[in-house]
N, C-alpha and C positions, 0 to 999 in steps of 0.2 A: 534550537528548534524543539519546540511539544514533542512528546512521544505522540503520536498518532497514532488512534485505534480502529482506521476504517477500512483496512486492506481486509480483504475476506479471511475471514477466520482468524482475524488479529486476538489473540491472549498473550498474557504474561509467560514466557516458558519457564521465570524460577530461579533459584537461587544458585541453578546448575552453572547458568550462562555468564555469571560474573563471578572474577576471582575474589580471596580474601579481602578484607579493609584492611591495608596496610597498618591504619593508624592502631589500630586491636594487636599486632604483632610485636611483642613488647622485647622480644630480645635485636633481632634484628630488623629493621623494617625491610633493607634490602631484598630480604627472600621473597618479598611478595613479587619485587620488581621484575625477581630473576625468573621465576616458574616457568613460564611459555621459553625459555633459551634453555633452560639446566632439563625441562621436561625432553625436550627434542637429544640433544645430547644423551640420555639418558637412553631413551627410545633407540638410538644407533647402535646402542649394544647391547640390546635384552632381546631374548630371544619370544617372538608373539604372545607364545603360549603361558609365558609368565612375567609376560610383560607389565601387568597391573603392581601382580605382587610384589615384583622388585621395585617397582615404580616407589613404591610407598617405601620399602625399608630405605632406598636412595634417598630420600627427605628423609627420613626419622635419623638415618644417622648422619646427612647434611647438619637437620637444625641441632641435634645433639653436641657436634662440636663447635656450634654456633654461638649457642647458649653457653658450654663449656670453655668457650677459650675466650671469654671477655673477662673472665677470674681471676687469670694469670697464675702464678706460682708463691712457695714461700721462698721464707731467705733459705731454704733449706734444699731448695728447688724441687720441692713435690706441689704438686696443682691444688689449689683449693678446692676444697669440698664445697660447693654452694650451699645456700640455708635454705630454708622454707620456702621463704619467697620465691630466690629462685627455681627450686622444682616446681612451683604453682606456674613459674613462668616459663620453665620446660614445657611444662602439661600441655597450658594452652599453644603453646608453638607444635608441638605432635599433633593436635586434634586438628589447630587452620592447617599443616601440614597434607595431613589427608583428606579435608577440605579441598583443596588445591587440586589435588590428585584427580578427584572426583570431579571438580570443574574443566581440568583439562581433559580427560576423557570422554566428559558429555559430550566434546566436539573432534570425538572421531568416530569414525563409524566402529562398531562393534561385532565382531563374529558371531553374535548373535542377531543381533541387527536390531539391540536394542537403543540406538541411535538413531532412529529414522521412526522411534514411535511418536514423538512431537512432528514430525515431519507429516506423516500419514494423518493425524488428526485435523495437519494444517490444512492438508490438502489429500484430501482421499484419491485424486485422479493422476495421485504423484506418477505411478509406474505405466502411464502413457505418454510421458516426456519424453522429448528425443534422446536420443545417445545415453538412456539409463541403462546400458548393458555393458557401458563402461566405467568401470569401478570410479576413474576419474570425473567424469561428466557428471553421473547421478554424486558425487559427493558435493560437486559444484551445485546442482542444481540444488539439494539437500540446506548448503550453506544461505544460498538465494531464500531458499523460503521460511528458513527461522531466520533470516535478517527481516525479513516483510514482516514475517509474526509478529517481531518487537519492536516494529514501527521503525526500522531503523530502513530505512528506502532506499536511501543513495551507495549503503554497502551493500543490499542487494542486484543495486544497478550494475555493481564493479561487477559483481561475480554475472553477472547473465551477458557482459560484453563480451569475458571470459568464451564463454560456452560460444556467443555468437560468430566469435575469432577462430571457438574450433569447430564451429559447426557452419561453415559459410553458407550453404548452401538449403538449409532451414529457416523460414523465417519465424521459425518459432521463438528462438531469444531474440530477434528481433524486437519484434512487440513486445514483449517480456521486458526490455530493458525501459524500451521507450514508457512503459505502465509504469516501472518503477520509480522514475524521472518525471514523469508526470504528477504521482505522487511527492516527489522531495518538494517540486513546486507548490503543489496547493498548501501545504503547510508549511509556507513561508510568511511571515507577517507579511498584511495586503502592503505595505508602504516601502516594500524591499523590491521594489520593480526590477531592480539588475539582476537580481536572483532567480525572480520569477522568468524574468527573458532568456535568462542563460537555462535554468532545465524544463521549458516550455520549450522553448528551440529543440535540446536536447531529446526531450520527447518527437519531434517533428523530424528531426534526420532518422531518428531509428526507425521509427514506425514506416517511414518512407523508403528507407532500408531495404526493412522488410518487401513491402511491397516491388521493390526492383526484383528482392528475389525470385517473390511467388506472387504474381499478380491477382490470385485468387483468396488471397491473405485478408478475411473479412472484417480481422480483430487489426489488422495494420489500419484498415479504413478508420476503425474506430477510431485510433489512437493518434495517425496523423490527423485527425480531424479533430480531439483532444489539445493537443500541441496547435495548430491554429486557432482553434477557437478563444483557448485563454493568452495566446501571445495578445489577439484582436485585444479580448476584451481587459489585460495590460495596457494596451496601447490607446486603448479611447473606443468607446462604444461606437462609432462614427467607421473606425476602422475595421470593428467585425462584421458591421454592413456590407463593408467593401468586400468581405471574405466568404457575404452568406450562399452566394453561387456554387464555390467549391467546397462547401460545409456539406450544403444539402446535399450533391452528388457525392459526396464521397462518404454520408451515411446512405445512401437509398444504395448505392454500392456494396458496402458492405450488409446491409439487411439483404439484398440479392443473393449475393456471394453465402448465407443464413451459416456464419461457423457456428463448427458444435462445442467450442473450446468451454468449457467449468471448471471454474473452482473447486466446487463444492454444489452442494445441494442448492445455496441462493444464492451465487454468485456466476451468472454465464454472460459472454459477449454479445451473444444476439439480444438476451433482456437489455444491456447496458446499450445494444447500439437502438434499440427500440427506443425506451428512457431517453437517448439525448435527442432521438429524433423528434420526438414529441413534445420538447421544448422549444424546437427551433422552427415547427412549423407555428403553434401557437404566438411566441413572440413577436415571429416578425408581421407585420401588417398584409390583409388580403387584397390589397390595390391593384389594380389590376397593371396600371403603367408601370406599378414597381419592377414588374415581369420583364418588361421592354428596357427598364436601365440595368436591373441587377440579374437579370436572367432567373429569378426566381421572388415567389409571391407565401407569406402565410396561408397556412389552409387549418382553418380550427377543427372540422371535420376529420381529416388525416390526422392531426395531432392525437385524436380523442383516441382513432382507432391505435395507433401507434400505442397510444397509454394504456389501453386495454389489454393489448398484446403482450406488455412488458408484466403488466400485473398479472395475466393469466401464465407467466413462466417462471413469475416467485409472487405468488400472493402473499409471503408473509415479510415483505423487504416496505418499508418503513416510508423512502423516498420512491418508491413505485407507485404507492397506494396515494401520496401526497401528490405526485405528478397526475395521475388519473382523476381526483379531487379536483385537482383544480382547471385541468380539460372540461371537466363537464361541467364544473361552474361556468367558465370561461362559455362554453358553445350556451348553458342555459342563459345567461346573463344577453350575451350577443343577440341570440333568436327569441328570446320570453318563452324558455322553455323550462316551465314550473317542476318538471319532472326530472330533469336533467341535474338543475339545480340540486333537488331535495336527495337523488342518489349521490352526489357533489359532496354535499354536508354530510350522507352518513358515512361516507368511505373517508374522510377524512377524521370523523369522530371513532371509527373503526379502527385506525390507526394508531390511536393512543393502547391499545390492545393488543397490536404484536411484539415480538420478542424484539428486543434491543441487541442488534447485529452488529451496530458500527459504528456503537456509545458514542462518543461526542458530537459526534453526525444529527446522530437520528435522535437528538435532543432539539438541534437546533431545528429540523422537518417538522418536528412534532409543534415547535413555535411558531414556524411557518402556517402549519394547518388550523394553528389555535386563530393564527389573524385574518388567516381565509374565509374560516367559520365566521367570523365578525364582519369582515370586511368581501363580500362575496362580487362587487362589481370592478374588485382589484386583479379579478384571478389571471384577466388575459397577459398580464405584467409578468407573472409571479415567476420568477429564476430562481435555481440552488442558491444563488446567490444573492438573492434579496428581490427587489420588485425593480423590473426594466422599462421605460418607455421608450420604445422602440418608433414608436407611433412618432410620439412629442419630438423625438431626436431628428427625425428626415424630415416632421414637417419644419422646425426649427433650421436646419441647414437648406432647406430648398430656400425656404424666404431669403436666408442670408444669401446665399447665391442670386436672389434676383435682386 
């Protein structure tokens, strides 16, 4: 699977978070294998306060007789002295040595607490997390969000099940896992359907979860609405029709419910539950019978405001400014509304202008707005996902049924 770059405040964390190349370790490879086991043993009997220190002469004098006893002895039984070589290949084993050291320690918390400074950058709104007054739970949660950082999703799903097993009664890792699972999903190749069912679904219990807990859980709406919408639109565009009842109610719920949960500066729940909602009224057709079979009807109008709403909560987020682009194309196009349209094209050509938050994301938005700009009577179609005819799809299945 890609590393993926679109979790909020997703960067590289560095050379900290991986251990040596085994293959560079030229006396014994084994020591790389061993670190994370000989580190722990190690840790059990050094005491805090000089625990780094000893940490490090414990490997210098590990690879020392590492390097030393592949030599062997003379006939005289005294140990050979190694040549040049060999100390060059001592050296480099001392230096990946404390190498090592340094990679293992990045991933403990530090009595300084200089362990949680990638953490805070990840996410500034870290120390309103639940159960961070437990040494255990904020290190869990700590490990959850440099797993997200480096795009690695589904070990951060492990650790927020964690938190949610000890925190039942929270439905904050709830959602938290289910977002993370929702993520392993989308960057599954499109053609892995079993993958995408199994952490779509997985997305769909947690968030659901959540919500048995705290029925007020506005980011659970989100998210079980997340997990249905992409099992649907896995399963056949025909079948997210059949799901757009419980879709719409369970965003217009969660915008109700208005959580105040953030990331970060651009990244909060009620923008995102805005954003999806603005798609799904746009998309679906304004018919009015549709209302009487699927219990619910498009309203381009609703859409536009929805996308306005999301854009006025991060104006500099990439796929906001593309979503609201193409609402008011979409209402200018529908109504012959010349004005609608031309602010349509600039906020999409405005777009090529903000900062790149979610790199490979907001590469493909930004192509999306290039085609919009071109193609302006496509916008009522237009999904993160490409162009849907929703329209074409029900009138195509009504005929077949008659």
């Amino acid at each position: 699977m890609p590393v993926p770059r679109s979790w909020p405040g997703s960067r590289d964390l560095g050379a900290a978070d991986v251990g040596p190349p085994a293959a560079i370790i030229c006396c014994k490879p084994a020591l790389s294998l061993r670190v994370r086991h000989s580190r722990d043993r190690a840790a059990a009997v050094v005491p805090d306060g000089r625990r780094a220190t000893s940490r490090r002469w414990w490997y210098l004098r590990r690879v020392y007789f590492r390097c030393f006893s592949g030599y062997g002895y003379t006939a005289g039984g005294k140990p050979r002295f190694p040549g040049g070589a060999s100390l060059l290949c001592l050296a480099a084993a001392v230096a990946l040595a404390f190498l090592a050291v340094a990679a293992v320690e990045a991933d403990e918390p530090g009595e300084d607490g200089a362990y949680y400074d990638d953490v805070y950058r990840l996410y500034p709104t870290f120390e309103s997390l639940p159960g961070v007054d437990s040494q255990d739970i904020r290190h869990l949660w700590a490990t959850g969000i440099r797993a997200e950082g480096r795009g690695d999703f589904l070990s951060a799903a492990r650790v927020y099940e964690q938190i949610a097993r000890t925190l039942p009664e929270d439905s904050h890792a709830y959602w938290r896992t289910g977002r993370a699972y929702w993520q392993v999903g989308e960057y599954l190749p499109s053609d892995d359907k079993a993958g995408r069912i199994r952490y779509f679904t997985l997305t769909k219990k947690w968030a659901t979860d959540g919500l048995a807990v705290n029925p007020k859980c506005g980011e659970c709406c989100l998210y079980r609405f997340a997990g249905i919408s992409r099992l649907a639109t896995v399963r056949g565009l025909f079948t997210a029709i059949r799901h757009a009842k419980e879709m719409a109610e369970l965003l217009d719920r969660g915008i109700a419910l208005h959580p105040t949960h953030s990331d970060n500066e651009w990244n909060t729940e009620l923008g995102n539950l805005y954003y999806a909602a603005s798609h799904l009224y746009r998309l679906m057709p304004d018919w009015l019978w549709l209302r009487w079979i699927l219990g619910v009807r498009g309203d381009r109008e609703r859409a536009l405001d929805y996308a306005r709403k999301a854009h006025e909560i991060t104006p500099i987020r990439i796929d906001y400014s593309v979503a609201l682009g193409a609402a008011l194309l979409c209402v200018g196009t529908e109504e012959g509304d010349q004005e609608s349209i031309t602010e349509g094209i600039a906020v999409l050509r405005d777009a090529a202008r903000l900062p790149r938050l979610r790199y490979r994301d907001d590469s493909l938005f930004l192509e999306h707005a290039q085609k919009l700009i071109a193609d302006p009577d496509e916008a009522c179609t237009y999904s993160p996902d490409g162009w849907i005819d929703v329209e074409g799809t029900l009138v195509a299945e009504k005929g077949a049924q008659h």
